[in-house]
C-alpha positions as CSV (number, residue, x, y, z in Angstrom):
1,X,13.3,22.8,13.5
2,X,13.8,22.5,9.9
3,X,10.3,24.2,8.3
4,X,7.5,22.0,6.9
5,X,9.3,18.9,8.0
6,X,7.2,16.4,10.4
7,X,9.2,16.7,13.2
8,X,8.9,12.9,13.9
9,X,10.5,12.1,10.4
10,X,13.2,14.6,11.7
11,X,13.5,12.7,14.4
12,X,13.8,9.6,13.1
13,X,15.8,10.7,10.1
14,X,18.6,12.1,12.7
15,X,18.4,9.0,14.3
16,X,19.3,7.1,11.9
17,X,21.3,9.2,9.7
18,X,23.2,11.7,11.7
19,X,22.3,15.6,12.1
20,X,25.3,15.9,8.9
21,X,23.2,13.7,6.4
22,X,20.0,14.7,7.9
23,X,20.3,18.5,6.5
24,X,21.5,16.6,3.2
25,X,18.5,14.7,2.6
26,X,16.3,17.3,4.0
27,X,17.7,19.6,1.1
28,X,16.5,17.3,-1.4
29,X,12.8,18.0,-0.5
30,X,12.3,19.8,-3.5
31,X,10.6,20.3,-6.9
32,X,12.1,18.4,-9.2
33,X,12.3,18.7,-13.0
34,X,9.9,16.9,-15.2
35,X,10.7,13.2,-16.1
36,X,8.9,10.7,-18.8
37,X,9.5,7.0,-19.9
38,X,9.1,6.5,-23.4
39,X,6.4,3.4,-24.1
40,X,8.1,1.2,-25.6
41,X,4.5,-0.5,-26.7
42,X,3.5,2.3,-28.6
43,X,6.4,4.1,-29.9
44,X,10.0,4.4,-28.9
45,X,12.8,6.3,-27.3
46,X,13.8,8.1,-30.5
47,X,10.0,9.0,-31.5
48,X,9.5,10.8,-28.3
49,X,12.3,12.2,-28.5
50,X,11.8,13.9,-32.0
51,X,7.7,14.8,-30.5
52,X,9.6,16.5,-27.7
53,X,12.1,18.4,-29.4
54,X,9.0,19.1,-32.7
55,X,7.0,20.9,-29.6
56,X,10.5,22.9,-28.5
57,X,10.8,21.0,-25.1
58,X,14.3,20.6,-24.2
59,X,14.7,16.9,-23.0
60,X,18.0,14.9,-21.7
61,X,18.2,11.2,-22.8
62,X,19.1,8.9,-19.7
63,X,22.2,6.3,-20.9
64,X,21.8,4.2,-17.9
65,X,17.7,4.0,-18.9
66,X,17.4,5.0,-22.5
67,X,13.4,5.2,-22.0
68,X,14.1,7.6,-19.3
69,X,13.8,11.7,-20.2
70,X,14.3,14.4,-18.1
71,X,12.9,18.0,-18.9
72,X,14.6,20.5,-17.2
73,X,12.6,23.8,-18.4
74,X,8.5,22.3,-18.7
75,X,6.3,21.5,-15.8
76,X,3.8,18.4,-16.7
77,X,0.9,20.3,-18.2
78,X,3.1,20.9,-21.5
79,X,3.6,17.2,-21.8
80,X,0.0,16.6,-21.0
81,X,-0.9,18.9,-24.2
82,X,0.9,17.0,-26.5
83,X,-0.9,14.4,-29.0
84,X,1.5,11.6,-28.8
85,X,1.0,11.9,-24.9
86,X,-2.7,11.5,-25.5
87,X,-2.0,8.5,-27.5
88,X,0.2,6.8,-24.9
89,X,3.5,7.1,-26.3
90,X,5.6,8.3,-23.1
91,X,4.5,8.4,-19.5
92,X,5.6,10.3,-17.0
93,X,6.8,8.8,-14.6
94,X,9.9,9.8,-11.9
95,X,13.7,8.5,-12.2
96,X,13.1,6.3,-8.9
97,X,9.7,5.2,-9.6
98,X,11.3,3.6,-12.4
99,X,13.6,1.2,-10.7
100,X,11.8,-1.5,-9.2
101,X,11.1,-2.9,-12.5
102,X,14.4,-2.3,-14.3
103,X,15.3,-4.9,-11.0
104,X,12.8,-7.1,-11.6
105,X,13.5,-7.5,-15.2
106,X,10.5,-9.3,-16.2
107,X,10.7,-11.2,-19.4
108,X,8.4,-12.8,-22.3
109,X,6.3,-16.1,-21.0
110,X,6.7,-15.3,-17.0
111,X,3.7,-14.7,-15.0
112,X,4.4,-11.7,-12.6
113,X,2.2,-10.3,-10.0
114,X,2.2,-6.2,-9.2
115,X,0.6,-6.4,-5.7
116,X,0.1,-2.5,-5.5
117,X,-0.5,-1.6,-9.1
118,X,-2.3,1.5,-9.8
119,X,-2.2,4.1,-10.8
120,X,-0.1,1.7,-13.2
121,X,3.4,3.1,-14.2
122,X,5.5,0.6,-13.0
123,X,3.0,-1.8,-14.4
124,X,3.1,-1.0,-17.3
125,X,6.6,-0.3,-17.2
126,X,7.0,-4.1,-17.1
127,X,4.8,-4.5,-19.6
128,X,6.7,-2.8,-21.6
129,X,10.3,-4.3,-20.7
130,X,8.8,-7.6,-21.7
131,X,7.1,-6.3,-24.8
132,X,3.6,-7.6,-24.1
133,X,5.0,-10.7,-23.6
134,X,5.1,-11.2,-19.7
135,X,1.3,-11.9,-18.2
136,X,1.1,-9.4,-15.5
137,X,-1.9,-10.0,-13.0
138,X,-2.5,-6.5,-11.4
139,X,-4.0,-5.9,-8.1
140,X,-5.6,-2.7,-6.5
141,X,-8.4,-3.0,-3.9
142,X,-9.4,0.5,-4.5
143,X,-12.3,0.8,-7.2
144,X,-11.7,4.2,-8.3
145,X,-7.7,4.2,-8.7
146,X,-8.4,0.5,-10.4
147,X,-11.1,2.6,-12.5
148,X,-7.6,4.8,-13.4
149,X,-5.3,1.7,-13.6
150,X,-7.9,-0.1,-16.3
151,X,-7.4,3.7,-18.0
152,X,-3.8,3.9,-18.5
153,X,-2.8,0.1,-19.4
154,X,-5.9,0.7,-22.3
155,X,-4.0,3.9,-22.9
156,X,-0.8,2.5,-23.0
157,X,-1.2,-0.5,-24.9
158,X,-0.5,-3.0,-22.0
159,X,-2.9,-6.1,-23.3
160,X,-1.8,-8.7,-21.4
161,X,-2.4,-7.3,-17.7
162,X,-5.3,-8.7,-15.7
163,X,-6.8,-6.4,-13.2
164,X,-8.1,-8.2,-9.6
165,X,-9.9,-5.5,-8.0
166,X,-9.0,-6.9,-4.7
167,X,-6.2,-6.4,-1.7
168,X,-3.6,-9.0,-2.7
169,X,-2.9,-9.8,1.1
170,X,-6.9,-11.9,-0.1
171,X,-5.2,-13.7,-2.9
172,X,-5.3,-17.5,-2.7
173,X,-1.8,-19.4,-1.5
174,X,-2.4,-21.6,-4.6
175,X,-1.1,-18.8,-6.7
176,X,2.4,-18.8,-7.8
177,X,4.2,-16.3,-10.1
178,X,7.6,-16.3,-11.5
179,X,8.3,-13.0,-10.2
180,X,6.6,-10.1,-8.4
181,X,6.6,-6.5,-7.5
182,X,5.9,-5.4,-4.1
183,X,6.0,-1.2,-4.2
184,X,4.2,-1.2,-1.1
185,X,2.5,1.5,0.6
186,X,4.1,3.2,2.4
187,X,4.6,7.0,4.4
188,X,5.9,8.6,1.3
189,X,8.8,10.0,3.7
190,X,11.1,10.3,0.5
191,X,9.1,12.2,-1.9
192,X,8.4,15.6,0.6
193,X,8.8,18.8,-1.4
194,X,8.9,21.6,1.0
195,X,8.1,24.2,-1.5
196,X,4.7,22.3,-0.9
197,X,3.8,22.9,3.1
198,X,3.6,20.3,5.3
199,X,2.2,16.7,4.0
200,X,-1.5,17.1,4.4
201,X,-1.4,13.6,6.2
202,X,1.1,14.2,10.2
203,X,3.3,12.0,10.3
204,X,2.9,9.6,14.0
205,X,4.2,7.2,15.3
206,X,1.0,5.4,15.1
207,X,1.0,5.6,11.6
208,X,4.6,4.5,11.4
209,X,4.0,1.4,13.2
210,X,0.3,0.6,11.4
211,X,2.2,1.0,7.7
212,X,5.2,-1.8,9.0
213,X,2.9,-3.9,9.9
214,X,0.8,-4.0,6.8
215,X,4.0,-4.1,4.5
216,X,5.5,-7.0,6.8
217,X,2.1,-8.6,6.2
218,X,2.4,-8.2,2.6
219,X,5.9,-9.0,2.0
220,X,5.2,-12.3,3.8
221,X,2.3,-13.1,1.3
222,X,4.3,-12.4,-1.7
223,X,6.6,-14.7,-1.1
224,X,4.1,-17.2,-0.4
225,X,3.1,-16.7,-3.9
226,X,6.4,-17.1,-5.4
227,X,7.4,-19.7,-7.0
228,X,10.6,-21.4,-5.3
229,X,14.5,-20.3,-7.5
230,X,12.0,-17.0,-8.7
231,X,12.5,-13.2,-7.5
232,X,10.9,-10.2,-6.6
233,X,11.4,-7.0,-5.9
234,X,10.3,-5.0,-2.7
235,X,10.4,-1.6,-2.9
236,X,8.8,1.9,-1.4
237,X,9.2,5.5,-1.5
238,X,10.6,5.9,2.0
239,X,14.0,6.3,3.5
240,X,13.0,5.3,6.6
241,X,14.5,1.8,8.0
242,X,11.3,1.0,9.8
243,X,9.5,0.6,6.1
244,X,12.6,-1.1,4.8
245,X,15.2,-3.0,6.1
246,X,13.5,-3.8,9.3
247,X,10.7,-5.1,6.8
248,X,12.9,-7.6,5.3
249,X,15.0,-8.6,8.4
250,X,11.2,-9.5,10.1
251,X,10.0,-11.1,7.2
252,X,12.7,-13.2,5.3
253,X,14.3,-15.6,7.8
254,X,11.0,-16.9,8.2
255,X,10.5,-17.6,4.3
256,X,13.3,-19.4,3.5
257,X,14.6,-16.0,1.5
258,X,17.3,-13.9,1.1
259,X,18.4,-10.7,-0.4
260,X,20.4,-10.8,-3.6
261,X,22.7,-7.4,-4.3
262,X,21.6,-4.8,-6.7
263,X,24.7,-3.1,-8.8
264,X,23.7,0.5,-8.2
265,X,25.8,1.5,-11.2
266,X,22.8,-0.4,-13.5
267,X,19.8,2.4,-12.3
268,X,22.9,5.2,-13.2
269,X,23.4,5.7,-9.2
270,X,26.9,6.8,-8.0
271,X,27.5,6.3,-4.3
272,X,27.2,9.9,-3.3
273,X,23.2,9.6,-4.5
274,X,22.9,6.6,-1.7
275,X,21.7,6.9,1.9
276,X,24.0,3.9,4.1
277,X,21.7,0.7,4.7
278,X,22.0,-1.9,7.3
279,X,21.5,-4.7,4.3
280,X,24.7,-5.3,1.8
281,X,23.2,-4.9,-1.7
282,X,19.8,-3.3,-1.1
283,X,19.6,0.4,-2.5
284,X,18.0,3.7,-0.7
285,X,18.5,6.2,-3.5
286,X,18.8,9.9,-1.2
287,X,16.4,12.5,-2.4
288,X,17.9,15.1,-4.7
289,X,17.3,18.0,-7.0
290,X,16.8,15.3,-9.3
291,X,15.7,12.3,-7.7
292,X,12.7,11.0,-5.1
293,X,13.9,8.7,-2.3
294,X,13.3,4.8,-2.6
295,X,14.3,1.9,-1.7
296,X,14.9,-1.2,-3.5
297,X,15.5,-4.7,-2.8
298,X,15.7,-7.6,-5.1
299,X,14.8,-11.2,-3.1
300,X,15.0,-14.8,-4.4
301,X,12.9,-17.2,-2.0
């Protein structure tokens, strides 16, 4: 047995992958360098740079995500220390978490819902893309990480995001948005780092089964709320098809939608950084030295 690895995620990630890609992706259960998202709300791309490089952190400017910075020779804290952190002018944030909402695209005047917001980066990642201008309605049942969701949109300068401290599975069918995000929760199977132990929660096949069920459940409410010709994103940070694709196949042919293809070359993803799907055009990025894995899918109802 490969150490520090639940050995039903091995299990299932040699079913489904091979014994080959297995050892691949279980090699990419690492540390992984330092990466931030310049806010676009309170300064920009060239302004962290320049407080980066002022403070002598090295720093590698993403072309396929020019927010996107990678800092191969810091751990957090050092970004933590630095002023324009305090003052909300980059996040950090990692390459894959960024995805979802380069997907979703959200623009100026659309109402879009994030279903499983906090502790906000991807939230106000799109507030960000839209420069204020998309009203974002934010939900997150639990008081305490809403507590540090209301901290970092304040922080961050994301003033048009409404908080509903509530599960969003509880949202009345007479909402409708023009787009949504859906990172839904999920086992976390793609972000192990083995320098770290074992997860602290075992991975079972109990577990497994209870998380599909809730992310079929809200998958199938989010496209209740979305408006008819609109799109949303469903996403996690798990490589395992019982989170993803089986998700969609359950859930969509019985809401009238359908998957639309994401261009992997757009979130700078080359085909040996994928793991194979069962869906044409959704995207499981393969965990790396320098990326988590995630999935991605982009759906028009």
């Amino acid at each position: 047995m490969m150490p520090q690895v639940p050995p039903l995620l091995l299990e299932k990630l040699s079913a489904q992958y091979g014994t080959a890609l297995t050892e691949e992706i279980v090699a990419g259960f690492v540390c992984r360098p330092v990466t931030l998202r310049a806010n676009a709300l309170r300064s920009d791309a060239a302004g962290v740079q320049a407080a980066l490089e002022t403070a002598g952190i090295a720093c590698e400017q993403q072309a396929w995500y020019p927010d996107a910075f990678i800092l191969p020779d810091v751990r957090e804290a050092a970004v933590q220390a630095l002023p324009e952190y305090e003052a909300g002018h980059m996040y950090l944030q990692s390459l894959s978490s960024m995805m979802p909402a380069l997907v979703l695209a959200p623009k100026k005047g659309e109402s879009v819902l994030d279903m499983a917001a906090a502790p906000g980066g991807k939230t106000t990642q799109m507030a960000a893309l839209s420069g204020n201008g998309a009203l974002i309605t934010a939900c997150e049942k639990n008081n305490v990480r809403a507590d540090r969701l209301e901290f970092n949109l304040k922080r961050q300068g994301a003033t048009r995001v409404s908080v509903m401290r509530t599960d969003a599975r509880q949202l009345s069918d007479l909402f409708r948005f023009d787009k949504i995000l859906l990172d839904a929760p999920c086992t976390g199977s793609g972000t192990i780092i083995i320098e770290e132990g074992e997860p602290e929660r075992r991975m079972t096949a109990d577990w497994v089964a209870k998380t599909a069920k809730t992310q079929k459940a809200m998958l199938k409410k989010a496209l209740t709320l979305l408006s008819k010709g609109r799109t949303m994103v469903y996403s996690t940070c798990s490589i395992l098809r019982d989170e993803n694709e089986d998700v969609l196949k359950a859930v969509l042919p019985g809401m009238n939608a359908r998957v639309l293809p994401i261009d992997p070359a757009m979130l700078g993803l080359t085909a040996e950084q994928l793991l194979p799907v069962s869906i044409p055009g959704v995207v499981c990025v393969k965990p790396t030295a320098l990326h988590e894995g995630f999935f991605v899918a982009l759906l028009m109802k």
